[in-house]
SERO-4910 file (N, C-alpha, C, O; in steps of 0.05 Angstrom, whole numbers):
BEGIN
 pado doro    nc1    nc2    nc3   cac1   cac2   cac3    cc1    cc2    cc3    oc1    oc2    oc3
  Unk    A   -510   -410    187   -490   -411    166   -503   -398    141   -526   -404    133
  Unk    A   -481   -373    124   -499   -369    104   -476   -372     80   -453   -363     81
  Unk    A   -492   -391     53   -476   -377     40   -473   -359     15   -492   -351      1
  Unk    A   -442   -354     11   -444   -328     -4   -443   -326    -30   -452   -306    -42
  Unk    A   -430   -349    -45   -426   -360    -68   -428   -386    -72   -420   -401    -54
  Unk    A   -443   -397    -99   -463   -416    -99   -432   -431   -120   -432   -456   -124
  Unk    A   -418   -420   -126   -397   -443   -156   -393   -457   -131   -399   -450   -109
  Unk    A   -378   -482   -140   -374   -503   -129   -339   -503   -116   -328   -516    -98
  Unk    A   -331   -484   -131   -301   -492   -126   -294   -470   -109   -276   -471    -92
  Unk    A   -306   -450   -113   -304   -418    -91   -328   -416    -71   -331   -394    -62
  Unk    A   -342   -431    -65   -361   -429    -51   -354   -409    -19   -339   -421     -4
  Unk    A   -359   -391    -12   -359   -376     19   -384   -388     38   -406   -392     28
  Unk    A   -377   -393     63   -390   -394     84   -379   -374     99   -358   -362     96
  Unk    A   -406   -372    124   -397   -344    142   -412   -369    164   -432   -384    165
  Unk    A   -383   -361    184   -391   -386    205   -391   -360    228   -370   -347    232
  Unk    A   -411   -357    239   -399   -342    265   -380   -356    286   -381   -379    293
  Unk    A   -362   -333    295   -341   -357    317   -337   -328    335   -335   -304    328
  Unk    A   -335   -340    364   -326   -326    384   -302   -319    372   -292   -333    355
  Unk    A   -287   -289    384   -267   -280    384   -251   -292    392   -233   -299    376
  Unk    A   -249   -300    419   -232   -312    431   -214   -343    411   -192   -353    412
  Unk    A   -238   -348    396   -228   -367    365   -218   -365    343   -207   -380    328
  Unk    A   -226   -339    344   -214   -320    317   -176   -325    302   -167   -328    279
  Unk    A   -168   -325    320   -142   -336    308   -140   -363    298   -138   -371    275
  Unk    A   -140   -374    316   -144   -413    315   -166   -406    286   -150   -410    268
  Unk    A   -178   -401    279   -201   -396    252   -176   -401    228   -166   -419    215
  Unk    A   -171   -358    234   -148   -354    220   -121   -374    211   -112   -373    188
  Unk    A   -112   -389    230    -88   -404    231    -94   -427    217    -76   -438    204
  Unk    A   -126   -442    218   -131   -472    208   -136   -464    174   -129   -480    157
  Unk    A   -147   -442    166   -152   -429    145   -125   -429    126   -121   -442    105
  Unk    A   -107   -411    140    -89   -410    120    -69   -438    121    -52   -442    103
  Unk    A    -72   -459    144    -54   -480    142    -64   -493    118    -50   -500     99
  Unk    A    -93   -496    117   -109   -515     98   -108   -507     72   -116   -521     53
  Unk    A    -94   -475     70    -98   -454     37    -63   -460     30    -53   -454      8
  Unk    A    -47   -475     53    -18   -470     40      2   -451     53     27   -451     51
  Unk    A    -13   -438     64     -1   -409     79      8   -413    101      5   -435    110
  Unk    A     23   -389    118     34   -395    144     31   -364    156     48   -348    155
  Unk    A      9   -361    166      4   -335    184     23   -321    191     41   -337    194
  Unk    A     30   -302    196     61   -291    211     35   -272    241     25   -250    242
  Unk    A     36   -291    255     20   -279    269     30   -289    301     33   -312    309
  Unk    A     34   -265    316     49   -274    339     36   -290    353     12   -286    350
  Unk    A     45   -320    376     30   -336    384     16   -318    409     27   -300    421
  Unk    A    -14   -327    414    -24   -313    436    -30   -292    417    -50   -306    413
  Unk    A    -31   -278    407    -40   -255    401    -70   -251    396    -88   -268    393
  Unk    A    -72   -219    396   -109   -234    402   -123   -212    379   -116   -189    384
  Unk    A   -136   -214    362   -157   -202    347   -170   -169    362   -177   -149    350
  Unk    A   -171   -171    374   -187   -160    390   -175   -125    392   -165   -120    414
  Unk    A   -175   -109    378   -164    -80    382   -157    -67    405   -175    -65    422
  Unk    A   -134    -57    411   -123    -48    436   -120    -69    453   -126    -59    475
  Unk    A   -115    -86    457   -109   -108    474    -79   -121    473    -73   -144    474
  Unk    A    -65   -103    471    -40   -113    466    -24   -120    500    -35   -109    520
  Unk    A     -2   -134    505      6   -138    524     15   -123    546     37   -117    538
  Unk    A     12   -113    565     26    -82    571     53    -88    574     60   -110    583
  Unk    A     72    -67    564     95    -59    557    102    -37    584     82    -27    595
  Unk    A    129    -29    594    137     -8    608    159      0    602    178    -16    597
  Unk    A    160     29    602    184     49    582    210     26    587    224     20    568
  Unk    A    215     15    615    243     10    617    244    -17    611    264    -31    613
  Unk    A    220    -26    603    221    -58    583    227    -54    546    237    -69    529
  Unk    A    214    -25    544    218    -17    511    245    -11    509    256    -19    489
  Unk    A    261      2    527    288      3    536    305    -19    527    321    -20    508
  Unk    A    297    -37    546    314    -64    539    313    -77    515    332    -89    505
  Unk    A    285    -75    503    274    -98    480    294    -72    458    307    -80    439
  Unk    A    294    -48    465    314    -34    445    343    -50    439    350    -64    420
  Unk    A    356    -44    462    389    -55    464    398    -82    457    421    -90    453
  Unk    A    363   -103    457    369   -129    458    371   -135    422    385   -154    415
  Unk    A    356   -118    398    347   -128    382    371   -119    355    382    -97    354
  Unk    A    375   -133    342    390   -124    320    380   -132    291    390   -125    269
  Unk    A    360   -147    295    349   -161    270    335   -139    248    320   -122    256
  Unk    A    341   -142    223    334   -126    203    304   -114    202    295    -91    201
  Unk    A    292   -142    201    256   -138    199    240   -131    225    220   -117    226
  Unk    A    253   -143    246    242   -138    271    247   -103    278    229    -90    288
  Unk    A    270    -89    272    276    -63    276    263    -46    259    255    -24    265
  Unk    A    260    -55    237    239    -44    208    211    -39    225    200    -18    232
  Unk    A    203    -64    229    171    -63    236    172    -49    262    149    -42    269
  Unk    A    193    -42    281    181    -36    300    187     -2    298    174     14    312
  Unk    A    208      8    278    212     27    271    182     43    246    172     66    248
  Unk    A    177     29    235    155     37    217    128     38    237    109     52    231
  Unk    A    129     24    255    100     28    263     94     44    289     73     45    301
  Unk    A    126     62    299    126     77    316    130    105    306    131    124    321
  Unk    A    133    106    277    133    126    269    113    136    266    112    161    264
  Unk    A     97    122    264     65    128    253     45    107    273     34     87    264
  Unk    A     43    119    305     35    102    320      1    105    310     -9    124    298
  Unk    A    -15     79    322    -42     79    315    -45     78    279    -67     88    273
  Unk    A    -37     73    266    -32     66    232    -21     43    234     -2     37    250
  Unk    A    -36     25    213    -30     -1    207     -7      1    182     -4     12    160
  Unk    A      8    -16    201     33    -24    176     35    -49    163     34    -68    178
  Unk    A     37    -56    135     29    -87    130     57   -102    129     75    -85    129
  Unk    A     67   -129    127     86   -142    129     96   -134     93    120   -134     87
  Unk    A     81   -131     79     98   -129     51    112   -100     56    132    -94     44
  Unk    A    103    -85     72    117    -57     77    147    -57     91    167    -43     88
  Unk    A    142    -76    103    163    -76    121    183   -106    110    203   -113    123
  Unk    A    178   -114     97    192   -136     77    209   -117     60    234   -116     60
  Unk    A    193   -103     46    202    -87     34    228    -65     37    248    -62     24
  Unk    A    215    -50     67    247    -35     77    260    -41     78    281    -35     67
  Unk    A    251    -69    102    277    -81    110    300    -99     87    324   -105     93
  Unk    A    289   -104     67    307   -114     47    300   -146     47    319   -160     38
  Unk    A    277   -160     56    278   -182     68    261   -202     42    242   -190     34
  Unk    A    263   -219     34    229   -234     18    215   -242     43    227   -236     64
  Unk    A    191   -253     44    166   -264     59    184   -287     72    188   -289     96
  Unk    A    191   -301     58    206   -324     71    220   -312     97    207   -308    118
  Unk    A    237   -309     95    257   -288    108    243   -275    134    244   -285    157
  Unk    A    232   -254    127    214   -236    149    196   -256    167    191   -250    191
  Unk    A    188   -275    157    171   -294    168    187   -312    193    174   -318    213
  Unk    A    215   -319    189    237   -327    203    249   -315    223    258   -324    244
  Unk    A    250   -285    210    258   -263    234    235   -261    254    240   -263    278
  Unk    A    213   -257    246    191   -257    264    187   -275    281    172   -271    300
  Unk    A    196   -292    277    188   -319    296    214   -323    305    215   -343    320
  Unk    A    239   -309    303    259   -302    319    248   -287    339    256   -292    361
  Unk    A    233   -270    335    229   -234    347    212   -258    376    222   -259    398
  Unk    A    192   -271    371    183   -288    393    185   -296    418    172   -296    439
  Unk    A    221   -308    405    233   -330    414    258   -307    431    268   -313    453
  Unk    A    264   -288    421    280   -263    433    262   -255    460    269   -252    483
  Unk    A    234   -251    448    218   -242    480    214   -265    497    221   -265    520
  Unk    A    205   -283    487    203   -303    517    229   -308    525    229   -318    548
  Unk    A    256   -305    513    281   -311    529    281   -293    543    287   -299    567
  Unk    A    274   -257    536    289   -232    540    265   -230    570    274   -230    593
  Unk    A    238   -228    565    223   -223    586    201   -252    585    181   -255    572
  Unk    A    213   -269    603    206   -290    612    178   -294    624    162   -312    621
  Unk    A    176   -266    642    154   -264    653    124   -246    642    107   -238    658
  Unk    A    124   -242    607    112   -240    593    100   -263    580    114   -281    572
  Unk    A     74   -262    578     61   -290    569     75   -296    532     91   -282    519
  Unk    A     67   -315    526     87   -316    495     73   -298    478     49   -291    477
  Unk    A     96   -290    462     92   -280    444     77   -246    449     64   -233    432
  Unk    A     84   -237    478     72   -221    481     80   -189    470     83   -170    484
  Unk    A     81   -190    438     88   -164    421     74   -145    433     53   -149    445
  Unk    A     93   -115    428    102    -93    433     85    -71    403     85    -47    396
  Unk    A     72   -102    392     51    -77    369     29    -99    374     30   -121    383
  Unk    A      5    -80    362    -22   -106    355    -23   -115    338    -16    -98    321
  Unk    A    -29   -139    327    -29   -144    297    -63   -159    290    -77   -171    306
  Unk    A    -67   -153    258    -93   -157    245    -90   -171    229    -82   -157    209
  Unk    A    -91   -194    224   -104   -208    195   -128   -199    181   -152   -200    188
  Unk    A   -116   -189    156   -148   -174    145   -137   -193    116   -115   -199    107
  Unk    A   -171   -200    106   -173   -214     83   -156   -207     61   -148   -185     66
  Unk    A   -149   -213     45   -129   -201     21   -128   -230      5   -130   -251     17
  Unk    A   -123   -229    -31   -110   -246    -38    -82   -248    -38    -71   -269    -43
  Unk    A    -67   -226    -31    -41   -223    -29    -22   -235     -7     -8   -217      2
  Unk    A    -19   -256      3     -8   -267     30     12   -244     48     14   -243     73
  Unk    A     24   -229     32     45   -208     41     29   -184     53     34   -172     74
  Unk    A     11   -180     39    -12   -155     54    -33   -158     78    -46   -142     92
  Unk    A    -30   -191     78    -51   -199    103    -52   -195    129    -72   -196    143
  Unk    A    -26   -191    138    -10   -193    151     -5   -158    167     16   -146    161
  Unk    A    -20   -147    181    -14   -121    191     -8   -120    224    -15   -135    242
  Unk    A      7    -96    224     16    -88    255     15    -54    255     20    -38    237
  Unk    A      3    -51    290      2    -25    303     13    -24    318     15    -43    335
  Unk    A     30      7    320     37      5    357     20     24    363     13     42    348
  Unk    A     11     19    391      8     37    407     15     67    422     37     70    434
  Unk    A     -2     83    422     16    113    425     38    115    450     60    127    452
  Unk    A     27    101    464     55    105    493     74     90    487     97     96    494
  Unk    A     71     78    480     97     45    466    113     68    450    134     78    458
  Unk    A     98     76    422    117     86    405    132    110    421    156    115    418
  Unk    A    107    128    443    130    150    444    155    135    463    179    140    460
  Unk    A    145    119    479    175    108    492    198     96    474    220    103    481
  Unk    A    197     80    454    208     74    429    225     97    416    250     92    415
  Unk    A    217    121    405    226    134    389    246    150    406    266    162    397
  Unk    A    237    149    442    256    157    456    287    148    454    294    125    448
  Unk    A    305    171    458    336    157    453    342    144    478    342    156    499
  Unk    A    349    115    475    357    109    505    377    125    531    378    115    553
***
């Protein structure tokens, strides 16, 4: 354990933690700061590890989705596959506050485990990163992947 700041009321520790804990970290952190992660369940830290997807599943998750923020984010981050897009970006397009986007998202979830059942939960169609920020709206980022997006931007 080291730490990084000695004041009493901001004090930093650096705990090492397996990856595989890295979220559960993330998630007990911001429960205990007030916050609420917008972070898909199951999702994993870990770069390129996203769930595998197939053109005629991006197909369907197309036809199935009508939601403002969910079509934003998946539209912004196939435009610019491999670039991180942050949730205030896509709050933003979509016309949505944090509240809001945070609700649709955890719709977007509950849409895939109904829509593809035999996808483990929460198994998103981008990767997403919690990177430090004081800003709760910027913490919050998503990638897609280059074969995802080019199947995506495909017209059905």
């Amino acid at each position: 354990m080291v730490t990084i700041n000695n004041s009493a009321s901001e004090q930093i520790v650096l705990v090492p933690v397996p990856v595989r804990y890295l979220e559960a970290v993330y998630r007990a952190l911001a429960h205990a700061g007030g916050d609420e992660p917008v972070i898909p369940p199951e999702a994993s830290a870990e770069p390129g590890s996203h769930r595998a997807w197939t053109k005629d599943e991006i197909a369907t998750l197309r036809r199935e989705l009508g939601n403002a923020t969910v079509l934003t984010l998946l539209n912004l981050t196939a435009e610019r596959p491999g670039e991180w897009v942050t949730l205030s970006e896509i709050e933003h397009k979509a016309g949505r506050s944090h509240a809001e986007a945070r609700g649709d998202l955890a719709g977007f979830t509950r849409l895939i485990k109904r829509v593809f059942a035999t996808k483990p939960t929460g198994a998103w169609p981008v990767l997403f990163e919690w990177k430090p920020s004081p800003d709760v709206e910027t913490r919050a980022q998503y990638r897609m992947p280059p074969d995802i997006a080019l199947w995506w931007n495909t017209d059905p």
